[in-house]
NUBAGU-168593 format. One line per field, with one value per atom (N, C-alpha, C): residue number from 1; residue in one letter; x, y, z. Coordinates in pm, 1 decimal, always signed. Atoms other than C-alpha are relative to their C-alpha. Layout:
resi: c(NUM,...)
resn: c(A,...)
px: c(X,...)
py: c(Y,...)
pz: c(Z,...)
END
This chain:
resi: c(1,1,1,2,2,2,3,3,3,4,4,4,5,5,5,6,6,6,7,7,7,8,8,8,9,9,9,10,10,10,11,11,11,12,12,12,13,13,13,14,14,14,15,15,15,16,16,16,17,17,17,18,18,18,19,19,19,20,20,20,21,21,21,22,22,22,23,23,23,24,24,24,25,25,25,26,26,26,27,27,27,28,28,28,29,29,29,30,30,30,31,31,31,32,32,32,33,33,33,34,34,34,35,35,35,36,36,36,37,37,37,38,38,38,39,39,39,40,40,40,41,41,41,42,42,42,43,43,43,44,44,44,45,45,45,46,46,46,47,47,47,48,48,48,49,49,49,50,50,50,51,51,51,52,52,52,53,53,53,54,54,54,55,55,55,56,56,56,57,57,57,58,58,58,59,59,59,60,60,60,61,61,61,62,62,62,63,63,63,64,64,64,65,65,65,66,66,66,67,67,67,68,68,68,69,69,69,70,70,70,71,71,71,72,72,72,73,73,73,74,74,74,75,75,75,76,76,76,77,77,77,78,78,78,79,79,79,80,80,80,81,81,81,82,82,82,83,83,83,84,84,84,85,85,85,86,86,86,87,87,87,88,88,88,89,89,89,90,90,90,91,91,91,92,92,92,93,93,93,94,94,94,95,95,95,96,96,96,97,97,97,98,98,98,99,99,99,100,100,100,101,101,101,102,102,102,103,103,103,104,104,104,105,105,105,106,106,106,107,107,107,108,108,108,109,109,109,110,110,110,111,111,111,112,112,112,113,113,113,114,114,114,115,115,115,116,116,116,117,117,117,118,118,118,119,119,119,120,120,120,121,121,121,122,122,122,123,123,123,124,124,124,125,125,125,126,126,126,127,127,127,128,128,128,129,129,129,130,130,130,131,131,131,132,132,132,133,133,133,134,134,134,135,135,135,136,136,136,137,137,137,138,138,138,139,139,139,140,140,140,141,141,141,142,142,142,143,143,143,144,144,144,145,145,145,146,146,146,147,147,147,148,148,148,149,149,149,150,150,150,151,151,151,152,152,152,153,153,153,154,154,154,155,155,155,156,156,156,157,157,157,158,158,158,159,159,159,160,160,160,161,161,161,162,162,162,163,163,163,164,164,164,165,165,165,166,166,166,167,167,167,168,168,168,169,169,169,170,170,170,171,171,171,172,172,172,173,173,173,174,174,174,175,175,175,176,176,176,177,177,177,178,178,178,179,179,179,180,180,180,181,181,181,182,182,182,183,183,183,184,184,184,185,185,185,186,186,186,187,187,187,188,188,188,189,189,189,190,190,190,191,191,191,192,192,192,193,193,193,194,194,194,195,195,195,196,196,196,197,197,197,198,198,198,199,199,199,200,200,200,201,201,201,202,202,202,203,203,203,204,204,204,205,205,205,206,206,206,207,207,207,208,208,208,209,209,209,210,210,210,211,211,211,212,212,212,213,213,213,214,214,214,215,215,215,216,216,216,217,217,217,218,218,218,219,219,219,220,220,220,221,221,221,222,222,222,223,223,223,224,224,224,225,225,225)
resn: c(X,X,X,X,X,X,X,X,X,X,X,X,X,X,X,X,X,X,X,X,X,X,X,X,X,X,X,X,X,X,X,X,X,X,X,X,X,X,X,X,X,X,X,X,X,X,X,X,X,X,X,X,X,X,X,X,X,X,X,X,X,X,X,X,X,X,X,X,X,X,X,X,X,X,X,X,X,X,X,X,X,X,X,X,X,X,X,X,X,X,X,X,X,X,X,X,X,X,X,X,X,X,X,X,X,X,X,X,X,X,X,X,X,X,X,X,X,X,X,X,X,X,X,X,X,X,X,X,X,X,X,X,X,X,X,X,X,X,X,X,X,X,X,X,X,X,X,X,X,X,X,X,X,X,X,X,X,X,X,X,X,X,X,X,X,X,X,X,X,X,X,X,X,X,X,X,X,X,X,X,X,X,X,X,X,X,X,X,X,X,X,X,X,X,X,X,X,X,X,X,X,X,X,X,X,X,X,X,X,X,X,X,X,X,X,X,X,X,X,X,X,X,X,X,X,X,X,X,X,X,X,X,X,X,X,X,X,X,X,X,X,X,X,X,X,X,X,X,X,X,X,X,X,X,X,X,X,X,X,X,X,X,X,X,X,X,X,X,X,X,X,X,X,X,X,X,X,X,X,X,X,X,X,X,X,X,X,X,X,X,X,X,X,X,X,X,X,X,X,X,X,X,X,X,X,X,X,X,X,X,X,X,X,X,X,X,X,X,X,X,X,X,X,X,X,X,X,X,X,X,X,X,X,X,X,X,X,X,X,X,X,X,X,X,X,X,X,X,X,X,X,X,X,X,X,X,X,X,X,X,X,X,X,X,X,X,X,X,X,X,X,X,X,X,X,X,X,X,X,X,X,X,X,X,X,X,X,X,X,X,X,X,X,X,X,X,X,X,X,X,X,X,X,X,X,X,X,X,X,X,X,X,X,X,X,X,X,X,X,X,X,X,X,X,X,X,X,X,X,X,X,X,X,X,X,X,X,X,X,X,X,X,X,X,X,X,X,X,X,X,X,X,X,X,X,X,X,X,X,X,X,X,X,X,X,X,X,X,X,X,X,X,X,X,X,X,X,X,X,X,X,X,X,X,X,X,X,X,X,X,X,X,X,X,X,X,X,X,X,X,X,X,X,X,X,X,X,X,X,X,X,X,X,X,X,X,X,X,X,X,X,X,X,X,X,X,X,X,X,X,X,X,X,X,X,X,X,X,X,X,X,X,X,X,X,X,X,X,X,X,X,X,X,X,X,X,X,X,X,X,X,X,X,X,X,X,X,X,X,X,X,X,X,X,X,X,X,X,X,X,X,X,X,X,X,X,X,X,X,X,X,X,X,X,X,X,X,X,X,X,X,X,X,X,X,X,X,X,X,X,X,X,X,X,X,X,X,X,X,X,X,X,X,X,X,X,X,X,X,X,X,X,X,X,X,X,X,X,X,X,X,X,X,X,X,X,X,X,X,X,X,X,X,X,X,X,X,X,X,X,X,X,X,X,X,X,X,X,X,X,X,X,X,X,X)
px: c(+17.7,+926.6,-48.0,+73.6,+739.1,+50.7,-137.3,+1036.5,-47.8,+61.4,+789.6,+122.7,-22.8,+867.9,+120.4,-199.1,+1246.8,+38.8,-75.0,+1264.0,-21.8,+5.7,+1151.5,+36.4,-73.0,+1268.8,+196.5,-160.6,+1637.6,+29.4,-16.5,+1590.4,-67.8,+46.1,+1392.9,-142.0,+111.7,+1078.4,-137.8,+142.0,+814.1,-112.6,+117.1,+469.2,-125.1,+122.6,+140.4,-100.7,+114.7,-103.9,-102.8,+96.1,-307.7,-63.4,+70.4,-556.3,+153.6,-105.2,-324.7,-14.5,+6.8,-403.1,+146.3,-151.2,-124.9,+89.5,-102.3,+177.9,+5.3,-28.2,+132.0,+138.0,-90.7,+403.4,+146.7,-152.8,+831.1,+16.6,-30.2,+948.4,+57.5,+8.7,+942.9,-72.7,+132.6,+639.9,-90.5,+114.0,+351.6,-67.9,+90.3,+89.2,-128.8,+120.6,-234.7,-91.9,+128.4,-555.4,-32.3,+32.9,-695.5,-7.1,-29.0,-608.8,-36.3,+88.7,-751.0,-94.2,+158.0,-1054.6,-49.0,+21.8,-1219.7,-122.8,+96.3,-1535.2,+98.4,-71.6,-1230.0,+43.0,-16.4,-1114.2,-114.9,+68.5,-1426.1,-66.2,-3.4,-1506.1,+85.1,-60.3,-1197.0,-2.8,+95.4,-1310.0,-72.5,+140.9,-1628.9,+60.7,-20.7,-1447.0,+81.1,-49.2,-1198.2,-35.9,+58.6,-1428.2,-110.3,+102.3,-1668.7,+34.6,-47.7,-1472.6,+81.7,-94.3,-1251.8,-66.2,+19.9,-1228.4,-115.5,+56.2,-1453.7,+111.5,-58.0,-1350.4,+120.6,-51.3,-1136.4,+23.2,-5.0,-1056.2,+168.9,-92.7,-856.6,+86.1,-93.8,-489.5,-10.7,-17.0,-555.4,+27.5,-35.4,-374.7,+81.0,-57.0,-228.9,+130.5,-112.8,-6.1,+27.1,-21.0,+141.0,-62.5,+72.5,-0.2,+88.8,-55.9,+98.9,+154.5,-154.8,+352.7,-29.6,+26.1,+393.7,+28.4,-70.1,+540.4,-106.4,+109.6,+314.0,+54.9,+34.1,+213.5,+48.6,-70.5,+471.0,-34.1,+51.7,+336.2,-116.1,+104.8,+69.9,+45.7,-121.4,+336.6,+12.0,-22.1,+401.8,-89.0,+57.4,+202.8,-72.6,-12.4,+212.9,-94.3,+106.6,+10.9,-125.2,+132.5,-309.4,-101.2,+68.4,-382.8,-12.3,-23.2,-253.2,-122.8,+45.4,-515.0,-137.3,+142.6,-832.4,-114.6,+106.6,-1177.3,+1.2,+31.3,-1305.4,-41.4,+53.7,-1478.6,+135.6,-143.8,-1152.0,+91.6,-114.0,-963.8,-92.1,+60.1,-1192.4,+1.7,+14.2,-1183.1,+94.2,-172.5,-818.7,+67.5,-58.8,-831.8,-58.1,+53.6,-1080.8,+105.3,-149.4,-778.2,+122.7,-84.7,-549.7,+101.0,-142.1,-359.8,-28.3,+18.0,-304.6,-26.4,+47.7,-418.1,+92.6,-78.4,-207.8,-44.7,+91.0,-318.5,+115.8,-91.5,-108.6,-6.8,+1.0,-38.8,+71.2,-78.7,+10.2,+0.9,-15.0,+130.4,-126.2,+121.5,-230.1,-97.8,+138.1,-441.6,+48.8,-42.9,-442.7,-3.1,-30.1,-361.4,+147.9,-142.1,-114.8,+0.1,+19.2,-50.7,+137.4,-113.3,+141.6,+21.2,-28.8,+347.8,+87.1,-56.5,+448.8,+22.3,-75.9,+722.6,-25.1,-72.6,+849.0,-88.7,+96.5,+616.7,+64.1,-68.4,+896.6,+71.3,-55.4,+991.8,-142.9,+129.9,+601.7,-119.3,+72.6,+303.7,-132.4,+167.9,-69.5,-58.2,+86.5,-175.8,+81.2,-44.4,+78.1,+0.6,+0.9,-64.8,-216.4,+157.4,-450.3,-79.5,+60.3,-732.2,-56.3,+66.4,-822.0,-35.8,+34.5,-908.6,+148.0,-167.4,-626.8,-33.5,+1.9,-515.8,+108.5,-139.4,-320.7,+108.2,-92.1,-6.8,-2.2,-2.1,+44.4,+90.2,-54.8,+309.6,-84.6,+97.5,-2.0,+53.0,-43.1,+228.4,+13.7,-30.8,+268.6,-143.9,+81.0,+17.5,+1.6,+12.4,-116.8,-72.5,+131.5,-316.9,-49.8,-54.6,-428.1,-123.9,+40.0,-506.8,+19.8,-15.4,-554.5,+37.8,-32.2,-381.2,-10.3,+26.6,-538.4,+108.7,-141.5,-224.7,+111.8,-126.4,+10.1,+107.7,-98.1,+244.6,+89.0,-49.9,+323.4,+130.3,-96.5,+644.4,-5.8,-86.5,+762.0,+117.3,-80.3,+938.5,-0.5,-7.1,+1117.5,+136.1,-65.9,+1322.3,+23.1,-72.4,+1568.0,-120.6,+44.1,+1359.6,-141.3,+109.3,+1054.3,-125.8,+147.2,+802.7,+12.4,-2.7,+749.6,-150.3,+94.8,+515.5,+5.6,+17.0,+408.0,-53.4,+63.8,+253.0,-2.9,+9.2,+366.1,+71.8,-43.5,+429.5,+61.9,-31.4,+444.0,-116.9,+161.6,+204.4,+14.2,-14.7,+108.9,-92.4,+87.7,-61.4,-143.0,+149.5,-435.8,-71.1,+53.1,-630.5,-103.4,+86.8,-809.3,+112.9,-105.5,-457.4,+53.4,-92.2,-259.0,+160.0,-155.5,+155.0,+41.7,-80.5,+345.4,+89.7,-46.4,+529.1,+113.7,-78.8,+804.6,-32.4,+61.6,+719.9,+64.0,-61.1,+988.0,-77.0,+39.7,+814.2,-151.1,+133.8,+445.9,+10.4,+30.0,+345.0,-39.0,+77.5,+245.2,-148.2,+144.2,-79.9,-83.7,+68.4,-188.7,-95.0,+125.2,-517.4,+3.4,+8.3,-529.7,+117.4,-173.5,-121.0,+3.3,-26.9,-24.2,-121.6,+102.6,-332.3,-1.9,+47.6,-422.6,-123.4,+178.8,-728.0,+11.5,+75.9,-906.6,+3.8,+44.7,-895.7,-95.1,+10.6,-963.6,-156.9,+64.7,-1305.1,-49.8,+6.1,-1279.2,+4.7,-37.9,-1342.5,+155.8,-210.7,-986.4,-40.6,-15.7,-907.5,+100.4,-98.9,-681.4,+147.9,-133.4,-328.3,+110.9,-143.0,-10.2,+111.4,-126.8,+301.5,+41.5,-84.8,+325.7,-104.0,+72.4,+52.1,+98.8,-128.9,+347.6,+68.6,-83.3,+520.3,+163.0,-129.1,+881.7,+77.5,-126.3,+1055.3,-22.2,+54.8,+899.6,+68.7,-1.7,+937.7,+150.2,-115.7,+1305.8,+56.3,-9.2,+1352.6,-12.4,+83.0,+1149.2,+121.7,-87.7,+1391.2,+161.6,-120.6,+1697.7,-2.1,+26.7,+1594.1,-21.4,+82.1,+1470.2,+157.9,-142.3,+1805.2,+138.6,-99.2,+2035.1,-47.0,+10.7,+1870.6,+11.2,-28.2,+1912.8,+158.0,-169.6,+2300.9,+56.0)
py: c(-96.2,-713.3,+132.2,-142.0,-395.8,+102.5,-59.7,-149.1,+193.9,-110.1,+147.9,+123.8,-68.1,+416.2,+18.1,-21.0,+452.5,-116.3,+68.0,+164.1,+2.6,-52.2,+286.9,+116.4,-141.1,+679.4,-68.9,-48.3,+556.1,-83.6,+14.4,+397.0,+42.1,-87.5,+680.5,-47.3,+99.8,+458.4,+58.6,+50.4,+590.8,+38.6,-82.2,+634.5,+44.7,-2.7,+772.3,-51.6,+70.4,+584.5,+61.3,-49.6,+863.9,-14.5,+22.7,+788.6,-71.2,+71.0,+682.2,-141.1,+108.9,+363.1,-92.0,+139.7,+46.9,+99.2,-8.2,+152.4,+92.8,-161.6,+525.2,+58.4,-39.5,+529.1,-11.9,+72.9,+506.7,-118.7,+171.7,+173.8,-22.6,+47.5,-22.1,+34.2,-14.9,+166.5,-147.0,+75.9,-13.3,+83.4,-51.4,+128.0,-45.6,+92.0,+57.9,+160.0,-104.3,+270.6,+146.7,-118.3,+600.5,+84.3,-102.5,+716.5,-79.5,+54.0,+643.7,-46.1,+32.3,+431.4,+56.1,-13.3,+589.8,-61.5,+82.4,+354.0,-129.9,+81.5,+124.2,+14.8,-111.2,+366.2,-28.2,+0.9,+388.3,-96.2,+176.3,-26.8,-11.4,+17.1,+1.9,+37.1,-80.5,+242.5,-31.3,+65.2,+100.5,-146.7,+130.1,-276.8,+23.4,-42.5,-102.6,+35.6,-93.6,+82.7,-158.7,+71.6,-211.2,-114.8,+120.0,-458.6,+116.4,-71.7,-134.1,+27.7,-34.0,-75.0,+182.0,-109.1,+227.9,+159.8,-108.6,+579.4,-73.8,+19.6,+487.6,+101.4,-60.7,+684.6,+20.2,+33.0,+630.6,+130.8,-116.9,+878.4,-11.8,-14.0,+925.0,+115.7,-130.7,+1194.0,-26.1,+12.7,+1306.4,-52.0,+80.6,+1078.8,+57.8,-111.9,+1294.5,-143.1,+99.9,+1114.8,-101.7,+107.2,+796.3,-24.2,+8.2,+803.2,-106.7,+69.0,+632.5,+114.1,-91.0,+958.5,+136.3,-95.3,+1189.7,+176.7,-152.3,+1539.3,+73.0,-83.4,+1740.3,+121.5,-127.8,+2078.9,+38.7,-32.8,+2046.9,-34.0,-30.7,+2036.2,-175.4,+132.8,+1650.1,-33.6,+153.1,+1367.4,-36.2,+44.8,+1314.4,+100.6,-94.3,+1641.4,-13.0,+29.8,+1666.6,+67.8,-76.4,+1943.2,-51.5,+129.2,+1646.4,-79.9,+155.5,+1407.9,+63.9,-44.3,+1375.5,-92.8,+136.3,+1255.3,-86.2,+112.9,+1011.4,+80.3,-97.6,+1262.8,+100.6,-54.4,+1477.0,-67.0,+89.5,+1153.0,+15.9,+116.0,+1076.4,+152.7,-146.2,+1498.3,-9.2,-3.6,+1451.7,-116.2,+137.5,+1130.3,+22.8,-89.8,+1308.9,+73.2,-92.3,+1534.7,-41.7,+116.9,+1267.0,-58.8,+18.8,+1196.0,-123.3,+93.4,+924.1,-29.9,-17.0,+888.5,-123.2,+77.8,+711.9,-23.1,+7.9,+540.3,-3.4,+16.0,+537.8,-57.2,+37.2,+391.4,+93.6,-98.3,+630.4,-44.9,+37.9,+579.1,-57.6,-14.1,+654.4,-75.6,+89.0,+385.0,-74.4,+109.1,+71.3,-74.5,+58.4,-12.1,-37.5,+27.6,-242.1,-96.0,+59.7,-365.8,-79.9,+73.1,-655.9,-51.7,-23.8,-613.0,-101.0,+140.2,-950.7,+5.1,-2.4,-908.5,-108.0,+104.6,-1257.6,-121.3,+118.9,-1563.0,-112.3,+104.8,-1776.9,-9.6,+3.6,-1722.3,+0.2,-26.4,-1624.2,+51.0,-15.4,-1597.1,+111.2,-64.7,-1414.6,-184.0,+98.3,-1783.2,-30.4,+26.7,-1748.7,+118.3,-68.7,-1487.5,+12.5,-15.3,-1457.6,+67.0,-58.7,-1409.0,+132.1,-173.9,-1012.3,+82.8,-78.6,-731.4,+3.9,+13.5,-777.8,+38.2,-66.4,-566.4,-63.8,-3.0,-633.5,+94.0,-98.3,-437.6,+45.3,+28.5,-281.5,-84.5,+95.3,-521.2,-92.8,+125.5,-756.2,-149.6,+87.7,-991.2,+12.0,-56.8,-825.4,+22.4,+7.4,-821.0,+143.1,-55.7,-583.3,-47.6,+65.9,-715.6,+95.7,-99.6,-498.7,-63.0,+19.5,-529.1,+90.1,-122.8,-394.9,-83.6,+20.9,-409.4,+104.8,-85.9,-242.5,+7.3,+5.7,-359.2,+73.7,-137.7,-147.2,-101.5,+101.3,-514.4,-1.2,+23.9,-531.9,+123.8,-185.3,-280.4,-0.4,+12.0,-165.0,-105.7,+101.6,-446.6,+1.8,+74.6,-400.1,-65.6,+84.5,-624.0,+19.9,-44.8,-626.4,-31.3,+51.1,-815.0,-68.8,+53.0,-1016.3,+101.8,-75.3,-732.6,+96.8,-40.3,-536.1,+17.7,-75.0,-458.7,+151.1,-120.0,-138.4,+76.7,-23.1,+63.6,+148.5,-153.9,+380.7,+92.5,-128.1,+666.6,-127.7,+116.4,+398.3,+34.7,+21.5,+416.5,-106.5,+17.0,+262.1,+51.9,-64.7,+357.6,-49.1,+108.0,+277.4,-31.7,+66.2,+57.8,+154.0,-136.8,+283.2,+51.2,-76.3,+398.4,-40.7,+98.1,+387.3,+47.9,-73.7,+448.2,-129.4,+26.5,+412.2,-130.8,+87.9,+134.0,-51.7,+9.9,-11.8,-150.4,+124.5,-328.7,-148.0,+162.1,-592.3,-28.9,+27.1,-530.1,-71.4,+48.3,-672.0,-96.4,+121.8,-976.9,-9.0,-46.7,-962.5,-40.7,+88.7,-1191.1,+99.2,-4.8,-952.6,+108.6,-139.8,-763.0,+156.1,-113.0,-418.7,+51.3,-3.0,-375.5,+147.3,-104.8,-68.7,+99.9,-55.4,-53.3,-87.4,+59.8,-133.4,-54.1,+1.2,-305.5,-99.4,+28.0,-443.0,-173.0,+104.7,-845.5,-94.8,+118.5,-1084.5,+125.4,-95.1,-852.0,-40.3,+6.3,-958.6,+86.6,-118.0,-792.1,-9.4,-46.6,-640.5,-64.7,+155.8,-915.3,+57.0,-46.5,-833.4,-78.6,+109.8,-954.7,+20.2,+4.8,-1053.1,+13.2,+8.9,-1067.8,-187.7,+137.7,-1473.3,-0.9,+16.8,-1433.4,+15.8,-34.2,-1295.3,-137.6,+85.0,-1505.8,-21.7,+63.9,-1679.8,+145.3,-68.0,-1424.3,+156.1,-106.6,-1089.1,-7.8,-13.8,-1235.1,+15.5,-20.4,-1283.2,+106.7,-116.5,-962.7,+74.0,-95.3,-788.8,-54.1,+65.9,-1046.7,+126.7,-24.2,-930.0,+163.8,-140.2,-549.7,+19.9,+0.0,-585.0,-44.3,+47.0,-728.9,+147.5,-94.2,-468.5,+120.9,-128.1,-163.6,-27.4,+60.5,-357.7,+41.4,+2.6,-368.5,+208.3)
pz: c(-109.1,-572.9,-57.2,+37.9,-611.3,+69.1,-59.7,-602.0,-41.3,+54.9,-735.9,-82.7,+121.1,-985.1,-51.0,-17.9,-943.2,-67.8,+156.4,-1172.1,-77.4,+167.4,-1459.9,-0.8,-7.0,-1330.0,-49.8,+63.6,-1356.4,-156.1,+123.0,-1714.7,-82.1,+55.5,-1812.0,-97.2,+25.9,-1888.9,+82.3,-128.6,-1633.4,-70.0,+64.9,-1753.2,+87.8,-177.0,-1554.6,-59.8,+6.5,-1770.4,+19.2,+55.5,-1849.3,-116.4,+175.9,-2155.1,-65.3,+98.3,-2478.5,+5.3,+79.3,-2673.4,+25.6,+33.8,-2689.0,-134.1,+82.6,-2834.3,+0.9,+47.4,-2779.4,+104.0,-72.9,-2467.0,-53.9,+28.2,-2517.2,-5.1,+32.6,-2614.9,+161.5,-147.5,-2275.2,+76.0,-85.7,-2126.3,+27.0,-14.6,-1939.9,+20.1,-20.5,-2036.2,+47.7,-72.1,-1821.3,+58.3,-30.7,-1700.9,-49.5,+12.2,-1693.2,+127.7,-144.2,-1342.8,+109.1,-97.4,-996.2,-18.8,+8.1,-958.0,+125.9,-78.5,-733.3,+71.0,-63.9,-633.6,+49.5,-113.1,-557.5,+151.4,-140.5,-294.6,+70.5,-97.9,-138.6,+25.0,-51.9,-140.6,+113.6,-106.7,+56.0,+146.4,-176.4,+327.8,+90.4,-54.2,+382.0,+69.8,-53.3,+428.9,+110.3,-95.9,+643.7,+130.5,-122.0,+863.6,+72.1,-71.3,+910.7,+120.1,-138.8,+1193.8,+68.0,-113.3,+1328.8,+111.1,-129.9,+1665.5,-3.8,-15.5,+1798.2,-15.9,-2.3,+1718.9,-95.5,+110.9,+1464.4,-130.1,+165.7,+1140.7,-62.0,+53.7,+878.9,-24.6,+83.3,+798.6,-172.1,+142.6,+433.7,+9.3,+68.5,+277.9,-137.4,+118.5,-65.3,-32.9,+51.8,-278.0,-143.7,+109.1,-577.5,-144.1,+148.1,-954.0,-32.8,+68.2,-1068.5,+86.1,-101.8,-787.1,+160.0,-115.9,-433.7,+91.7,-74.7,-296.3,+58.9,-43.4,-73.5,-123.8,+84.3,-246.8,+103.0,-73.1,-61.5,+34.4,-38.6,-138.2,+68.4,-135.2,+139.4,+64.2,-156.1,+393.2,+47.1,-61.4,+591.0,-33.3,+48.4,+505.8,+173.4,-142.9,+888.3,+100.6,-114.8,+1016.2,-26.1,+13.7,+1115.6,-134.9,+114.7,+847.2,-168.8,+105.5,+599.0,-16.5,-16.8,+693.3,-54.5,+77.0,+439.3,+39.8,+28.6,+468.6,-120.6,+89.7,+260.2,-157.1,+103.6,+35.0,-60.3,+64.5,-14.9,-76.1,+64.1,-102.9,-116.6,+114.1,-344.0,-79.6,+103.3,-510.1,-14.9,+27.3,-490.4,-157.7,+42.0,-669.3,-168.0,+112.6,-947.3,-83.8,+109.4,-1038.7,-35.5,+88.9,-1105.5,+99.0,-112.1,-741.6,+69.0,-128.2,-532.3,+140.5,-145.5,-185.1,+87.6,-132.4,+128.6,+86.2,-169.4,+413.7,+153.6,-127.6,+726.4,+118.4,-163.1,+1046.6,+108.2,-112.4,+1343.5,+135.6,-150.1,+1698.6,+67.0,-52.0,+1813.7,-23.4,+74.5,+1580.9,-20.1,-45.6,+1597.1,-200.0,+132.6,+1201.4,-24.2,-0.3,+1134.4,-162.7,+121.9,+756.4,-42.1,+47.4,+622.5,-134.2,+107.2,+317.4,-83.6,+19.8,+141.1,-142.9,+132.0,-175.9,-37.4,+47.6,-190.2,+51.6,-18.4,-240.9,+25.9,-39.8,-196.0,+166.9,-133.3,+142.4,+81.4,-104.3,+256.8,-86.1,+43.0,+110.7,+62.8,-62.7,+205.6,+47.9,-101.2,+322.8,+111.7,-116.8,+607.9,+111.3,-132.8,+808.4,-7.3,-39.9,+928.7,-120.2,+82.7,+677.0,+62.8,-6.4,+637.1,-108.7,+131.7,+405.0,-38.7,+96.1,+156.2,-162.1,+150.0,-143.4,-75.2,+72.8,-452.4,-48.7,+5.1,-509.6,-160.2,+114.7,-849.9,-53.0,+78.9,-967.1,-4.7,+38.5,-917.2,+43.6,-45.7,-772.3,+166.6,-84.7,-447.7,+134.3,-45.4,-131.7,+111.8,-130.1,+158.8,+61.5,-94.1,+446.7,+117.0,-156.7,+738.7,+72.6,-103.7,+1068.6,+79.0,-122.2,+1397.7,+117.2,-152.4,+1701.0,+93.4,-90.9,+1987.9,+97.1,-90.1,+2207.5,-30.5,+24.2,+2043.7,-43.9,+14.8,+2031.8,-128.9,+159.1,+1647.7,-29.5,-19.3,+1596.8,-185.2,+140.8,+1238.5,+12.7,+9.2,+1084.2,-142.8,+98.4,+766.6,+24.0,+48.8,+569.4,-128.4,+106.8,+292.0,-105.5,+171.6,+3.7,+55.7,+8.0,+167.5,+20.2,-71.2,+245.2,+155.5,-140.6,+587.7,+59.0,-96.5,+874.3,+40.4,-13.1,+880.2,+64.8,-117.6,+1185.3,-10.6,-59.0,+1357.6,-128.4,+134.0,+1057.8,-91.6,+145.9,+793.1,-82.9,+78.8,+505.7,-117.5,+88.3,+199.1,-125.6,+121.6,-157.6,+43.5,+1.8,-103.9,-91.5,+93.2,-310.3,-100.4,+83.6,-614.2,-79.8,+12.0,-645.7,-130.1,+134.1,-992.2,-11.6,-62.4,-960.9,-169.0,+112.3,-1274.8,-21.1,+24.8,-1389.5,-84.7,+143.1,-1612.7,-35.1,-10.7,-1796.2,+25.3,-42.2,-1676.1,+156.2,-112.8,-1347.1,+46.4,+17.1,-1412.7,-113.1,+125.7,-1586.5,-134.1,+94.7,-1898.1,-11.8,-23.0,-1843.9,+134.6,-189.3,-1525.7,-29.5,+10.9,-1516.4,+103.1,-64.9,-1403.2,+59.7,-73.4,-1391.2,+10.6,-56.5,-1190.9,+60.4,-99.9,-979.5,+88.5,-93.0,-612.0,+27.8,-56.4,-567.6,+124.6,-100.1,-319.2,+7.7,+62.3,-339.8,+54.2,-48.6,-57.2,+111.8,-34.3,+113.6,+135.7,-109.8,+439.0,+120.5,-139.5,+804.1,+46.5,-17.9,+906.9,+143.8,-139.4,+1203.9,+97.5,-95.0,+1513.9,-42.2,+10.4,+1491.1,+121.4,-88.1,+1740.0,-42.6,+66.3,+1680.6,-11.4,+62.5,+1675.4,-102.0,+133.9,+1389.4,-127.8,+115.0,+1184.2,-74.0,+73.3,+924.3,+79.0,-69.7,+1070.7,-38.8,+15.4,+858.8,+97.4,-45.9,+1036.1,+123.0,-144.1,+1354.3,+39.9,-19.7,+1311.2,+16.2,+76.4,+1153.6,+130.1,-122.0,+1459.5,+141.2,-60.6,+1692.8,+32.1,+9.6,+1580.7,-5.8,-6.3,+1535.8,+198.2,-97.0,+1914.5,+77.1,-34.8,+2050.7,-48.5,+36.8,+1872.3,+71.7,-33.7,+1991.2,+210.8,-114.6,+2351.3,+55.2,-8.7,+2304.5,-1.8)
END
């Protein structure tokens, strides 16, 4: 599961995988890249933008370096004065930061976030533009729902659906690592890319994997009671 930086922050391991050769980090670093890619970033944009609905545009805003955690000192993540073009992500991403994409009330982006290959895979929900996570084991898929139907749906350990004020790291992105958490065999560990380059597809809620739907079930029932 891709439990980001906080597991190598609490065994004092984290690295940001700036420059430095093999063997130059603390014993237990993973060391990997040289920052953001940023022609990944904007592969992603372009595949993003090309099946969305009209009027459309994506919430990108700043994600602090080698982190998953928005860049606080430009106020919420969530306001409009937050939200970057494409060209800003990509000057932001120049000076060594990560960029976030979001789902808001208002847009119809809905992304599904799949930990655990043993309970659910990426071949049990509709082919779409799909990224790899940095643990490299880990998936995002997104879609759009113009219906508004899909709610936030997480879950303890398999992954979640992510919608209204949810985000995640966007592909291009590089977020630190510790090395029990990546394979040792895995290319490009502690970056998002881009994998499966498909048009982003509509989705329902019975498109969802069994476990989501439960999840969404039983969340949907309690707030009833």
């Amino acid at each position: 599961r891709d439990r980001g930086a906080l597991c190598g922050a609490r065994r004092g391991r984290v690295v940001d995988g700036w420059g430095g050769g093999a063997g130059q980090g603390r014993r237990g670093d993973y060391q990997s890249g040289d920052g953001p890619r940023t022609e990944e970033f904007r592969r992603f944009d372009e595949l993003l933008r090309a099946a969305a609905p009209p009027d459309y545009e994506p919430h990108y805003f700043r994600v602090a370096k080698a982190s998953k955690d928005p860049a606080t000192q430009y106020g919420s993540w969530k306001s409009d004065e937050a939200r970057l073009s494409v060209d800003e992500a990509v000057e932001w991403m120049e000076r060594g930061g990560n960029v976030g994409i979001a789902g808001r009330p208002e847009d119809p982006l809905i992304n599904v976030d799949i930990d655990d290959d043993e309970e659910t895979t990426p071949d049990d929900v509709p082919t779409s533009l799909r990224a790899r996570s940095r643990s490299r084991t880990g998936w995002h898929t997104w879609y759009f729902d113009e219906d508004g139907d899909v709610p936030n749906i997480p879950t303890d350990e398999y992954g979640e659906v992510r919608t209204d004020w949810q985000y995640v790291v966007a592909p291009g992105s590089f977020v630190a690592s510790c090395r029990e958490e990546i394979p040792e065999d895995a290319a490009l560990p502690g970056y998002y890319t881009a994998e499966d380059e498909e048009p982003v597809v509509p989705i329902e809620d019975e498109d969802l994997p069994a476990v989501f739907r439960v999840v969404a079930a039983a969340v949907a029932a309690a707030e009833e009671q």
